[in-house]
C-alpha positions as CSV (number, residue, x, y, z in Angstrom):
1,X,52.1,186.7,22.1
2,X,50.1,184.5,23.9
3,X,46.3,184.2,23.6
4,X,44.1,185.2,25.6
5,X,41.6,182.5,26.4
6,X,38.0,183.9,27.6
7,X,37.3,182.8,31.2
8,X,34.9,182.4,33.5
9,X,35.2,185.8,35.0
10,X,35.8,187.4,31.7
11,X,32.2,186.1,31.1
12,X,30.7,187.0,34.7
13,X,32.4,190.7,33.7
14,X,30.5,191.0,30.6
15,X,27.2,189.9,31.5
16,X,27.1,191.5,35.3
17,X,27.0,188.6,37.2
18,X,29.2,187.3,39.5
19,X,32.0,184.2,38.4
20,X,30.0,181.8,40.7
21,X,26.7,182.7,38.8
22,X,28.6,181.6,35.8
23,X,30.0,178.9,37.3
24,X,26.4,177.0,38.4
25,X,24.9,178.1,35.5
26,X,26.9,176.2,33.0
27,X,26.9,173.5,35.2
28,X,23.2,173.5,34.9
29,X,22.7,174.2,38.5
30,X,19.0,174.7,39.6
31,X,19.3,178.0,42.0
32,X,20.0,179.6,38.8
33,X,16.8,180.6,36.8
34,X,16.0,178.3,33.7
35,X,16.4,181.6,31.6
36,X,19.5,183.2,33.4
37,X,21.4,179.6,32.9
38,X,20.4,180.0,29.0
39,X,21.9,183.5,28.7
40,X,24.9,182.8,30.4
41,X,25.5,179.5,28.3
42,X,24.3,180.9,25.0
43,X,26.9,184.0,25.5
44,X,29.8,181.1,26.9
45,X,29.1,179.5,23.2
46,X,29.3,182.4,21.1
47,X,32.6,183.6,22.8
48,X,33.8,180.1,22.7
49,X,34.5,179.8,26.2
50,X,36.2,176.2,27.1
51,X,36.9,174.8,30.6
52,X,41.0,175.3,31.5
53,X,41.3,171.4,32.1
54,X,44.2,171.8,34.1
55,X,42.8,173.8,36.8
56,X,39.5,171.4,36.6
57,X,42.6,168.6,36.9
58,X,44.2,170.5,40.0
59,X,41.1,170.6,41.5
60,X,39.9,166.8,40.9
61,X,43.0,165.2,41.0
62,X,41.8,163.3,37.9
63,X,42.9,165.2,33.7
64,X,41.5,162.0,32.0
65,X,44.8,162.4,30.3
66,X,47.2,159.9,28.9
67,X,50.4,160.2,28.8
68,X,52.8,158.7,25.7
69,X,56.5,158.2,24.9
70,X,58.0,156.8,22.6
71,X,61.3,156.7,20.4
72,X,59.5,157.8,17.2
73,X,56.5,158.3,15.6
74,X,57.5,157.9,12.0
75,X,57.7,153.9,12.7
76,X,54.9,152.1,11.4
77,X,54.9,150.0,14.2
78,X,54.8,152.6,16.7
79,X,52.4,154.4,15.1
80,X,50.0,151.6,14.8
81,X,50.7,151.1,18.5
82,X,49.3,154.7,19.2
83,X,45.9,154.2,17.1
84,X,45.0,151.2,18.8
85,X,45.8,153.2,22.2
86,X,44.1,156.2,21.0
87,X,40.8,154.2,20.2
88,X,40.3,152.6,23.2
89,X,41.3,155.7,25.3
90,X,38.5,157.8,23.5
91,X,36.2,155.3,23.9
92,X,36.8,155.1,27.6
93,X,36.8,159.1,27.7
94,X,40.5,160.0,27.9
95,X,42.6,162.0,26.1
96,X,46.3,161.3,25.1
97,X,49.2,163.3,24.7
98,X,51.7,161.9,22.9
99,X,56.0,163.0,22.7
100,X,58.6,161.6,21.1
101,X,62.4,160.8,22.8
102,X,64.0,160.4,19.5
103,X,66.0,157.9,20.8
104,X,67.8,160.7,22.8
105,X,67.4,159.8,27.0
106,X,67.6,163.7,27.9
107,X,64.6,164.4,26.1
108,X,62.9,161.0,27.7
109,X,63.4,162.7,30.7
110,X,62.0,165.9,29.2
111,X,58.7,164.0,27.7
112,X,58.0,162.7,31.2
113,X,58.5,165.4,33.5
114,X,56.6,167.3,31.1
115,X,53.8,164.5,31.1
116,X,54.1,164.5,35.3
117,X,54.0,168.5,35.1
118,X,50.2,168.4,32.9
119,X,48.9,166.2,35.6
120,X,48.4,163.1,33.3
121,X,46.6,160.2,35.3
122,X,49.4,157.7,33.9
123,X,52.1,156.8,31.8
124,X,52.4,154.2,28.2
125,X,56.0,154.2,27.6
126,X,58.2,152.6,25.2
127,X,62.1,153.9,26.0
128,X,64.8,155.1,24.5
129,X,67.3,152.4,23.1
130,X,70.2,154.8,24.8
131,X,68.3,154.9,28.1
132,X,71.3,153.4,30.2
133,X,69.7,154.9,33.3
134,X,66.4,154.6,34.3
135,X,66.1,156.5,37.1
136,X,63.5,158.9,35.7
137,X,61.0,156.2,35.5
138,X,62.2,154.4,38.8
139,X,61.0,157.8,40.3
140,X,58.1,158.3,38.7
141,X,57.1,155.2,39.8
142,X,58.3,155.6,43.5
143,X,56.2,158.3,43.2
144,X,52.9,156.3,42.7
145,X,52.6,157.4,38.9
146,X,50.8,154.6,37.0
147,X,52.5,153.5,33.9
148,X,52.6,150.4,31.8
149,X,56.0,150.0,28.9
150,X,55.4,148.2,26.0
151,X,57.9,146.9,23.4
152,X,60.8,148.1,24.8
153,X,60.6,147.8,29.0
154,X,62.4,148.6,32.1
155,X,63.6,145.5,33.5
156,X,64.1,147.7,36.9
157,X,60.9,148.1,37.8
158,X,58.2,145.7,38.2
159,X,55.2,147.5,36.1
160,X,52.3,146.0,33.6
161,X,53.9,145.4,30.3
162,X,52.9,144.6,26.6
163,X,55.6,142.9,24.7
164,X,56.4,140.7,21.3
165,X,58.0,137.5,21.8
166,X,60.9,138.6,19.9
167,X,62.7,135.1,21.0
168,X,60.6,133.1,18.7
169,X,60.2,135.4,16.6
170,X,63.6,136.2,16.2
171,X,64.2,132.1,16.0
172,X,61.6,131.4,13.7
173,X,63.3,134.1,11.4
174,X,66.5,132.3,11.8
175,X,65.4,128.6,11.4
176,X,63.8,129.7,8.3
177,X,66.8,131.3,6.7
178,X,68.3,127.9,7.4
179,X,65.9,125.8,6.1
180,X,65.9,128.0,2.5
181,X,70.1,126.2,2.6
182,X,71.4,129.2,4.9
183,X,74.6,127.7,6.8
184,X,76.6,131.3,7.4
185,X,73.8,134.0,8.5
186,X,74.7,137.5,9.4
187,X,72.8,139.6,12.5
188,X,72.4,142.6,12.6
189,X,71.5,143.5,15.7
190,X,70.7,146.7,18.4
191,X,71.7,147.8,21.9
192,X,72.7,145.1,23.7
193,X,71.4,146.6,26.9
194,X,67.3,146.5,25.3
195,X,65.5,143.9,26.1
196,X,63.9,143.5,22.3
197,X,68.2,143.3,21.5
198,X,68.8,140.7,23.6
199,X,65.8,138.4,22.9
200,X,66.0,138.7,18.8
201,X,70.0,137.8,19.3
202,X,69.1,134.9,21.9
203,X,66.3,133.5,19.3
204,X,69.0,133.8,16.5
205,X,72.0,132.1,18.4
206,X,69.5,129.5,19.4
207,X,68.1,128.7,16.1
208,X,71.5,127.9,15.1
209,X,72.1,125.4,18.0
210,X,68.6,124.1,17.1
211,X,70.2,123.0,13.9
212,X,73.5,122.1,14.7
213,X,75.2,125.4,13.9
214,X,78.2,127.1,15.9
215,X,77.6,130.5,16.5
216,X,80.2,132.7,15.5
217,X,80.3,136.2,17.3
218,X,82.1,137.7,14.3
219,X,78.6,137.6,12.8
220,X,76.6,139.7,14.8
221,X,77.1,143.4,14.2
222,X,75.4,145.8,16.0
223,X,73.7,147.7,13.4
224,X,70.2,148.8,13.8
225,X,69.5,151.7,11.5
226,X,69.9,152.3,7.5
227,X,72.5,155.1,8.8
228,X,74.3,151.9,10.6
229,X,74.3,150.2,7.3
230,X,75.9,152.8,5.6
231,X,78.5,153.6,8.5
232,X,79.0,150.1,8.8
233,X,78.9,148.9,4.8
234,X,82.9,148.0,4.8
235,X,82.4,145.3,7.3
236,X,79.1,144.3,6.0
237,X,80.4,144.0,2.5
238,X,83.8,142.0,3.8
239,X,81.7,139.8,5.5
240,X,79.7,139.3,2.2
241,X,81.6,137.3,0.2
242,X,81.4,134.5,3.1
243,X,77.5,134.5,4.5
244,X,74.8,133.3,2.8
245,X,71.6,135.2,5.2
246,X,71.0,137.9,6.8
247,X,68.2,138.0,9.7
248,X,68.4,142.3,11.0
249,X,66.6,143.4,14.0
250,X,63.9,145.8,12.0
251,X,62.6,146.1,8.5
252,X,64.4,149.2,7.6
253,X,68.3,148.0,8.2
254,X,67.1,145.2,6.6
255,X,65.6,147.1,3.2
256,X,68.8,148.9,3.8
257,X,71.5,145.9,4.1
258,X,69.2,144.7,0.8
259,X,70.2,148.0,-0.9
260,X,73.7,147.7,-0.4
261,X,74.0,144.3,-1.9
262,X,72.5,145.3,-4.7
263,X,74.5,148.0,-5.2
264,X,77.5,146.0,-5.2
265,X,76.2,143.1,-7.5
266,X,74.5,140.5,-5.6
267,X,71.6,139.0,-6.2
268,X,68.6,138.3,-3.1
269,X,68.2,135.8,-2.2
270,X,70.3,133.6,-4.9
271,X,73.1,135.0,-3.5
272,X,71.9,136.0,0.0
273,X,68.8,135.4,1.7
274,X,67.8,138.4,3.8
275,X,65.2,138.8,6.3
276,X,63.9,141.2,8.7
277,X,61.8,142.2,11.6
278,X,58.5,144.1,12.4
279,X,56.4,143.8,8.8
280,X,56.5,147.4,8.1
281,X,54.6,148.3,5.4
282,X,57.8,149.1,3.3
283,X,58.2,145.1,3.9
284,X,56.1,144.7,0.3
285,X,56.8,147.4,-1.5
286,X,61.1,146.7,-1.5
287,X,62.4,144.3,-4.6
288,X,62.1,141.7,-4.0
289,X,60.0,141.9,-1.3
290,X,61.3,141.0,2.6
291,X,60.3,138.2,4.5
292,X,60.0,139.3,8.1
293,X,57.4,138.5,11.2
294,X,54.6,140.9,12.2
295,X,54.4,142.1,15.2
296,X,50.7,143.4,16.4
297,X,51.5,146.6,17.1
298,X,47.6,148.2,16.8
299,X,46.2,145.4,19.2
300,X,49.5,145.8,21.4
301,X,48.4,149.3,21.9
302,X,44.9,148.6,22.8
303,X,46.2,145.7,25.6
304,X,48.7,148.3,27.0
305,X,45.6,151.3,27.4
306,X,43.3,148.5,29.0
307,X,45.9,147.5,31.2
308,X,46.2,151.3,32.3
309,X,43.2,151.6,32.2
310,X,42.5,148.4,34.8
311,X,46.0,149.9,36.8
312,X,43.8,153.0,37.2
313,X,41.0,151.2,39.1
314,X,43.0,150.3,42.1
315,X,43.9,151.7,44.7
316,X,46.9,150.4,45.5
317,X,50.5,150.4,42.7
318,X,50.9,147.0,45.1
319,X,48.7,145.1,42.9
320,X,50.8,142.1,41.0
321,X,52.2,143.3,37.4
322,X,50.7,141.9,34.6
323,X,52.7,140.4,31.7
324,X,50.9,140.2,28.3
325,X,52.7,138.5,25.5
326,X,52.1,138.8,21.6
327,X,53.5,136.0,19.3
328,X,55.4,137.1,16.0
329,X,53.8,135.5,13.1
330,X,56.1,134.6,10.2
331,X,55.4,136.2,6.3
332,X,58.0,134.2,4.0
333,X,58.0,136.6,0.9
334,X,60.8,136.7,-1.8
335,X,63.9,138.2,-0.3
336,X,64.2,134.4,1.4
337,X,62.3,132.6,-0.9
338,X,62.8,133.7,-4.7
339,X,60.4,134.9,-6.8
């Protein structure tokens, strides 16, 4: 049963007054007496009366609401991403709301006509990795709906975006596998069609150019999940016998490719040096522990809300998009290195 939230008439009812008495009074205007204003406000407070924000939104055209989406909160490095949004947000006065896709591009579209529907004054989106079609977004945009993508972005349309340059990240991870002897390294790798999949397998082929390595397409398997580890563990393991490294897309198929080897007998890194991406906490606590790059996701999420926040300011969606890039910074730990 839905509740029944006390309104302004429900209040004006009560007290025999009429709604617009109600109204000016706990808006503190002076035609209403000092001592009439006090009633009214001292009775709104006892039956908890709150403002319906989305008629005050209808009315203003302005819900000092932020819309999120992203694939999932349970990441660390989307969840950082949100706190540092979150804080400068509240500072500035705006709430957020935030929804999950789930990696599933139905319920993107869901999240964001949802977001549009509750009025929100503009859009942080990271998309779905099966988002082949980006209409949604191309409309919402069309439609003068300020948004700005971070991490993972929509090459279609020419928004403000917050990104990790996962090319050098990506090669830095590569070239440091090589120079711990790696000659044979493995990717593991995601959608080809994201633009964080492309750049982290362009920074991998080109590390191995950098050093005078062919690249060998049978050694980049697109497996981006623990789930794709374990679907996947046949080829990974016949491939094991003949690699040496292993640079995976994220932290987790990484822990998870780690797992596996174990399992079957061999030794990290004697055997095979692994490495990952992102710097998830999990990073430290795995044996031995990964080397990977971090990525700033809390600061990331603070330059994507100011950005919105700037977007919001003008007038006009003609304004030039702003790109704002965050370098990966290398942690060597023992899954490379040894103990």
């Amino acid at each position: 049963m839905k509740p029944h939230l006390t309104s302004i008439n429900d209040i004006a009812k009560a007290m025999g007054v009429s709604p617009s008495t109600v109204s000016r009074a706990l808006k503190d205007h002076p035609d209403i007496s000092e001592a009439t204003r006090e009633r009214i406000k001292s009775f709104a407070h006892k039956v908890n009366y709150r403002p319906n924000a989305l008629a005050l939104s209808l009315k203003s055209q302005v819900s000092h609401t932020i819309g999120i989406i992203i694939p999932e909160i349970v990441h660390h490095f989307f969840s950082s991403i949100i706190s540092g949004i979150e804080d400068i947000a509240y500072s500035k006065g705006y709430r957020v709301m935030i929804c999950q896709s789930n990696e599933d591009p139905e319920r993107e579209k869901m999240n964001l006509q949802a977001l549009i529907d509750h009025r929100v004054d503009g859009l942080l989106v990271c998309m779905s990795k099966n988002s082949n079609d980006p209409g949604h977004f191309i409309s919402a945009f069309n439609n003068q709906t300020p948004m700005v993508f971070f991490d993972r972005i929509c090459n279609e349309i020419d928004t403000d975006r917050v990104i990790t340059d996962d090319f050098n990240g990506a090669r830095q991870i590569t070239s440091h596998l090589i120079d711990c002897g790696c000659k044979s390294i493995l990717h593991l790798g995601t959608h080809p069609g994201l633009n964080v999949g492309q750049e982290r397998q362009q920074g991998y082929t080109q590390a191995l150019k950098d050093h005078n390595i062919e690249p060998d397409p049978g050694l980049i398997i697109q497996c981006d999940t623990p789930a794709d580890v374990i679907h996947k563990k046949e080829q990974i393991l016949n491939l094991a016998g003949s690699i040496d490294g292993i640079f995976a897309v994220n932290d987790f198929t990484a822990i998870a490719a780690i797992q596996l080897l174990q399992l079957k007998g061999y030794k990290i890194p004697e055997d095979i040096a692994v490495a990952g991406f992102g710097d998830d906490p999990a990073a430290v606590i795995i044996h031995p522990t990964l080397t990977t790059v971090e990525q700033q996701g809390y600061q990331m999420g603070q330059e994507a809300m100011q950005l919105l926040l700037d977007r919001l300011k003008k007038s006009s969606q003609d304004q030039a998009a702003q790109v704002k890039l965050f370098q990966a910074e290398l942690k060597k730990r023992a899954s490379t290195m040894g103990a």
